[in-house]
C-alpha positions as a Python dict, from the first residue, in 0.01 Angstrom:
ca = {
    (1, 'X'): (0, 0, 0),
    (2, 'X'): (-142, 335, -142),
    (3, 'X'): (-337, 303, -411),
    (4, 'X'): (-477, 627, -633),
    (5, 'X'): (-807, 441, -699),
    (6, 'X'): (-924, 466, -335),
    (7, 'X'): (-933, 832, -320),
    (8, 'X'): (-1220, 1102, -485),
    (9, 'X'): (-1064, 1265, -796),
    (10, 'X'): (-1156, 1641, -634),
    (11, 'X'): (-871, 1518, -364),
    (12, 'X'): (-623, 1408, -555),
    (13, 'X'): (-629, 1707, -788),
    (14, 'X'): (-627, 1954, -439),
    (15, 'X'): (-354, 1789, -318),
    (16, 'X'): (-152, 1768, -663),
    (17, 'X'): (-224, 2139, -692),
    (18, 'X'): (-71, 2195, -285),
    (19, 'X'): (244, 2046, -368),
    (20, 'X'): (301, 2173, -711),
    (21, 'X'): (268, 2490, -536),
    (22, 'X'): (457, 2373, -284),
    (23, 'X'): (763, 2231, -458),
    (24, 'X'): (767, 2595, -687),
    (25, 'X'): (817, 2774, -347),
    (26, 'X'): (1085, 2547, -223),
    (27, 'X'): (1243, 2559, -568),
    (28, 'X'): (1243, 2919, -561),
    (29, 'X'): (1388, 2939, -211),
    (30, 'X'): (1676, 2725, -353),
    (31, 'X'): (1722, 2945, -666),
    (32, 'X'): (1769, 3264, -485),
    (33, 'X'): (2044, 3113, -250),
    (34, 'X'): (2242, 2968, -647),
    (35, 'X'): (2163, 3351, -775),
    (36, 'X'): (2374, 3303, -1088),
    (37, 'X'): (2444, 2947, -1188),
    (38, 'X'): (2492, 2899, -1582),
    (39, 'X'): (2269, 2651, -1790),
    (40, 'X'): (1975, 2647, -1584),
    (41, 'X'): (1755, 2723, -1813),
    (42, 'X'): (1849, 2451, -2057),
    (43, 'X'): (1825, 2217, -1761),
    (44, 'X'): (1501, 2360, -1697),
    (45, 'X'): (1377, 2275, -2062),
    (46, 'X'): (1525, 1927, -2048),
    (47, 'X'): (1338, 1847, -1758),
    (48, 'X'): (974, 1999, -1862),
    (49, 'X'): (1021, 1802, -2153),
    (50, 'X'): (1097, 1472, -2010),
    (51, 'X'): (724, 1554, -1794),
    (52, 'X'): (598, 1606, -2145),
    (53, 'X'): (705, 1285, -2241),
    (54, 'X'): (583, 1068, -1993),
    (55, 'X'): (221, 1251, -1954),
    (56, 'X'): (191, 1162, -2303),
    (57, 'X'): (334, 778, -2194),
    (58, 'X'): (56, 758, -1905),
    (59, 'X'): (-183, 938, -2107),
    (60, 'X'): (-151, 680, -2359),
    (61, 'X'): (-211, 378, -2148),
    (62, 'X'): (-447, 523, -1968),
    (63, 'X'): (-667, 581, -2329),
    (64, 'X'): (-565, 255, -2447),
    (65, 'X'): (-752, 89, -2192),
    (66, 'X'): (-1080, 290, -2199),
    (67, 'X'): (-1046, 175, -2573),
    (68, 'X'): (-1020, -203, -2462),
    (69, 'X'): (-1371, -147, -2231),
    (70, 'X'): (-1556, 54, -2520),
    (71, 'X'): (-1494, -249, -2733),
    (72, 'X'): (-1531, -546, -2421),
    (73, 'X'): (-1894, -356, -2363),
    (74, 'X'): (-2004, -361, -2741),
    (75, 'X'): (-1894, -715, -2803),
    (76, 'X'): (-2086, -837, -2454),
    (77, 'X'): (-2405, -670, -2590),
    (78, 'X'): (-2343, -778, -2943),
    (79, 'X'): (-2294, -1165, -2764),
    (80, 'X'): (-2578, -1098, -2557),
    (81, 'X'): (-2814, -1001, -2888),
    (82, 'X'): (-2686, -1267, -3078),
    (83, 'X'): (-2767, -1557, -2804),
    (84, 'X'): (-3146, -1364, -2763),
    (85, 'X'): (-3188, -1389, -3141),
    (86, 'X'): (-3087, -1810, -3196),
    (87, 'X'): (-3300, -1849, -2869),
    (88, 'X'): (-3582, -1790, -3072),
    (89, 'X'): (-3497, -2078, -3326),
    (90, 'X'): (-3507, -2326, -2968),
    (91, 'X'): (-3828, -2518, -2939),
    (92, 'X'): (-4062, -2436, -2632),
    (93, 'X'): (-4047, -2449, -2385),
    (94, 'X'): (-3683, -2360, -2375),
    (95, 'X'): (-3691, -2077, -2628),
    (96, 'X'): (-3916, -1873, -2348),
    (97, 'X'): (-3692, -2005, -2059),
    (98, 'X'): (-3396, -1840, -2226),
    (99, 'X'): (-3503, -1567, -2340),
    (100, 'X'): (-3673, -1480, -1942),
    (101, 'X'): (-3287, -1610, -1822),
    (102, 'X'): (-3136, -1380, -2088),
    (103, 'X'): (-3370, -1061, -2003),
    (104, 'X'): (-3229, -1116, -1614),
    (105, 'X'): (-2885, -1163, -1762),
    (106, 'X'): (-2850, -802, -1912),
    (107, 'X'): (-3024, -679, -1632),
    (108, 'X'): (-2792, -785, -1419),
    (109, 'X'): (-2491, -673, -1629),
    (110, 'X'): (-2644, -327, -1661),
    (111, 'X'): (-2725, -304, -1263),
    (112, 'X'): (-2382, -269, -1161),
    (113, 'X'): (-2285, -13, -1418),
    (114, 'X'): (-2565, 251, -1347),
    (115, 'X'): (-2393, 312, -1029),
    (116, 'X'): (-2067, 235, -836),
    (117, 'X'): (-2135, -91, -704),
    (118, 'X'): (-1952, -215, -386),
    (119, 'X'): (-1684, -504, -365),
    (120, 'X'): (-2056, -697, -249),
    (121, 'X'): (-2246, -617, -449),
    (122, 'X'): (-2008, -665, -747),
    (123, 'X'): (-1953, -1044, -641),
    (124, 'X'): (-2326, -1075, -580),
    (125, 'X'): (-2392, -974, -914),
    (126, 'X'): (-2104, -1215, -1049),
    (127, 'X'): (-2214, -1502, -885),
    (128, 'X'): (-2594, -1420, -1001),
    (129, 'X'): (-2428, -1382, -1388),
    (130, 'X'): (-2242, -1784, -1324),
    (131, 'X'): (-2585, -1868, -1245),
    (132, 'X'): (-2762, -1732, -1544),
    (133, 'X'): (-2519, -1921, -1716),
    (134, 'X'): (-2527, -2271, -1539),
    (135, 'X'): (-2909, -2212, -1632),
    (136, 'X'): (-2872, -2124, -1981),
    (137, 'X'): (-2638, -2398, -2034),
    (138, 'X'): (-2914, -2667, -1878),
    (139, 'X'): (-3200, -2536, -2130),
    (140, 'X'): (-2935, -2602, -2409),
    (141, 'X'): (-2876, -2931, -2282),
    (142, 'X'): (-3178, -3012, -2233),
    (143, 'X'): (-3283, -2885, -2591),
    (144, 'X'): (-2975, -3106, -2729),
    (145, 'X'): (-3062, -3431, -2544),
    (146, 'X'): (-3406, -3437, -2685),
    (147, 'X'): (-3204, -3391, -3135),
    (148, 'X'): (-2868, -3340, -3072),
    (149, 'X'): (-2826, -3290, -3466),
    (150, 'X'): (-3045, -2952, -3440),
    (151, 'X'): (-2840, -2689, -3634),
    (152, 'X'): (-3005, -2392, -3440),
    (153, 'X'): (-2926, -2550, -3105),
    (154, 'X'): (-2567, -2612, -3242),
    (155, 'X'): (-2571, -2231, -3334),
    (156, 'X'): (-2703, -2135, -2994),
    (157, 'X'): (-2440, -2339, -2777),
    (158, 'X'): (-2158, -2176, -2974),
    (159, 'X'): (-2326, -1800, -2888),
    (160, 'X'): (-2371, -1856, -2556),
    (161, 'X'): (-2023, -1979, -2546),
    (162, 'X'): (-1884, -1655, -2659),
    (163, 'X'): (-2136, -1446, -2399),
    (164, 'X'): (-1974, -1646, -2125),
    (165, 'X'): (-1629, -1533, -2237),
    (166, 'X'): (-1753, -1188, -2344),
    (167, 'X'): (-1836, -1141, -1991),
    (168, 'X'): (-1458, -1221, -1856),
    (169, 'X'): (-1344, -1017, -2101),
    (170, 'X'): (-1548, -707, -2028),
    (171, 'X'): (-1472, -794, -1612),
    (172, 'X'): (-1098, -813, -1717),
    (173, 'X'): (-1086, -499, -1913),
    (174, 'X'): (-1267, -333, -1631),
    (175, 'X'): (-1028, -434, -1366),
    (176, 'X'): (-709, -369, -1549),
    (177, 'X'): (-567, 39, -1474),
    (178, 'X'): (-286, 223, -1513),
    (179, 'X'): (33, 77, -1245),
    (180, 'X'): (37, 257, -995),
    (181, 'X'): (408, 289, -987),
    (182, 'X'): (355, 472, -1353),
    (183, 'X'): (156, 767, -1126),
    (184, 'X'): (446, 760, -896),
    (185, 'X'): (669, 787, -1158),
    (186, 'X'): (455, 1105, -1333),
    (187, 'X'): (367, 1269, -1033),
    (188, 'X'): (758, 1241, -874),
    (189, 'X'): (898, 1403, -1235),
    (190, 'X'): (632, 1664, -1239),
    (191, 'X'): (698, 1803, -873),
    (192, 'X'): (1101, 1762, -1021),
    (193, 'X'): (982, 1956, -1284),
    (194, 'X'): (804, 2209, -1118),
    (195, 'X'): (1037, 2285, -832),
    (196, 'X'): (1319, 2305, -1093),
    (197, 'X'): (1098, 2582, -1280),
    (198, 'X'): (1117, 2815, -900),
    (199, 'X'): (1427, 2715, -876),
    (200, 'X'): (1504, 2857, -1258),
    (201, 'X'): (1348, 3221, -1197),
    (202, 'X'): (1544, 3225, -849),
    (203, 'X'): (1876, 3220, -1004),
    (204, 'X'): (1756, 3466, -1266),
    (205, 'X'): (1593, 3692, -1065),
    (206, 'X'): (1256, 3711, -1228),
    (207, 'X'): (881, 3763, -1212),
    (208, 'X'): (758, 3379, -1118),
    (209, 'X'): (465, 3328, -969),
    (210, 'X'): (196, 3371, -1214),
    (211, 'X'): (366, 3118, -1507),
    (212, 'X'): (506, 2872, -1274),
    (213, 'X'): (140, 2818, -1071),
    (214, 'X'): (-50, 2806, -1401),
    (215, 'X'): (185, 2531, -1541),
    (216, 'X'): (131, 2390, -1176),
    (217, 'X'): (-200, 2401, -1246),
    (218, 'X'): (-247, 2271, -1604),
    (219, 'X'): (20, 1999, -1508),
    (220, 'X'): (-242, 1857, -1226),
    (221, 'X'): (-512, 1931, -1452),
    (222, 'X'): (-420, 1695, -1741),
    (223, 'X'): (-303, 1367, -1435),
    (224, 'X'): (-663, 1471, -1335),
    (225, 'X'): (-756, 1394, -1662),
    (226, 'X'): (-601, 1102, -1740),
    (227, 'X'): (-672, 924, -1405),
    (228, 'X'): (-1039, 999, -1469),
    (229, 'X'): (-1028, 821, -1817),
    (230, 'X'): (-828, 526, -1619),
    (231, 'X'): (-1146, 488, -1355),
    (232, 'X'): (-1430, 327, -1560),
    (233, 'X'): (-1652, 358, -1269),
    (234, 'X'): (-1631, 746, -1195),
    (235, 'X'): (-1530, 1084, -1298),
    (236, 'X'): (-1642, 1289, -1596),
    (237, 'X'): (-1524, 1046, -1908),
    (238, 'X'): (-1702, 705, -1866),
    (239, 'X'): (-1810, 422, -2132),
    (240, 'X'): (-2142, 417, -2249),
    (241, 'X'): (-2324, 162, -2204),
    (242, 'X'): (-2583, 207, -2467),
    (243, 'X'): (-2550, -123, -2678),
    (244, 'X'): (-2623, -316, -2321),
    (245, 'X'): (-2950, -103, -2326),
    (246, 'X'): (-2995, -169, -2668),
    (247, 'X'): (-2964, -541, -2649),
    (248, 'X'): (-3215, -565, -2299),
    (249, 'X'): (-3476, -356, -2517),
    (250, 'X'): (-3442, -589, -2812),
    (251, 'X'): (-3449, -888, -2573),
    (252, 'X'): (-3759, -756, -2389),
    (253, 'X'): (-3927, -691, -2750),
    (254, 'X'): (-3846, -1079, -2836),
    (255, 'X'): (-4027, -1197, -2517),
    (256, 'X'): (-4368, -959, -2596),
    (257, 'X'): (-4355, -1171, -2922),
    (258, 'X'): (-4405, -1491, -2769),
}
């Protein structure tokens, strides 16, 4: 099945831009053959504005979603800090052991953002994450088994609880894109659109090229746009990942105090 995500952004907008192109020539073509048919131009209108209305549709989903990984990020590193910090209150030696698990931990989760990692290396880096975990979990356990009526181990467990499902959450927001079949649907009513704007000036006889081409253009331009917001891992428009860096150099300043 063809899927948008496994082609470069530069291709996708050359080949939008072909048969935008394309489809005003073959619209034209058509128009001068109908040299004369009434309410075209209203048809015309009706048409460009239905591609109006579902660029703002896609564009929408497409930006709701890069909202949902903004937040999924800042909670993670907020989760992340908030674990570090109760670590502290553990007694050694598991307060060191979590905090060295916990530096690894947001190393980890920053390693695969600082570059697009491959389907490997992103389950590597999963499975390494599950293992933090398991290992964070034991030196709580561990920590509880010796007073289980500690109130800063009780407030530990419950932070590390919402790290683990932090984590999901930020993997789940990362996977989740636009349907294809919405890109389908935008791209199919934009070369409508298009062709139907050739098709237009070929019944009326006019001057063409040069406004037809540049809303060719700008119409590729913004699905350019909003497929780059949709793609978390490349393109110009990516989250920041600046409260992950925050939280490792807060962790690392925590471990120089012990």
């Amino acid at each position: 099945m063809f899927e948008f995500g496994n082609y470069s952004l530069s291709a996708i907008f050359s080949v939008s831009i072909i048969l935008l192109f394309l489809a005003s020539e073959v619209g034209h073509a058509l128009g001068l053959r109908a040299a004369g048919e009434a309410n075209v131009t209203t048809l015309e209108a009706a048409i460009l504005g239905l591609l109006a209305l579902m660029i703002s549709f896609t564009f929408a989903m497409a930006l709701t979603r890069f909202e949902e990984r903004r937040v999924a990020v800042l909670n993670e590193a907020n989760a992340i800090g908030t674990a570090a910090l109760r670590a502290r209150l553990l007694p050694a030696p598991q307060s060191t052991e979590s905090l060295k698990l916990l530096r690894e931990y947001v190393a980890v989760r920053l390693a695969i953002t600082e570059r697009i990692p491959s389907s490997s290396e992103m389950s590597t880096a999963i499975t390494r994450s599950n293992q933090i975990h398991n290992a964070l979990w034991l030196q709580a356990s561990q920590v509880v088994a010796k007073d289980s009526g500690m109130v800063p181990t009780g407030l530990y467990i419950q932070a590390l609880n919402e790290m683990f499902d932090d984590q999901q959450k930020c993997l789940t927001a990362y996977s989740i894109r636009v349907p294809n079949i919405v890109f389908f649907a935008l791209y199919g009513i934009a070369f409508v659109a298009i062709g139907f704007s050739g098709y237009s000036s070929g019944t009326e006889g006019r001057r063409w090229r040069v406004p037809v081409y540049t809303v060719s253009f700008l119409v590729a331009l913004v699905i350019l746009l909003i497929q780059d917001i949709d793609r978390p891992d490349v393109g110009f428009i990516s989250v920041s990942q600046q409260p992950l860096i925050d939280a490792a150099h807060a962790i690392a300043s925590y471990s120089e105090e012990f």
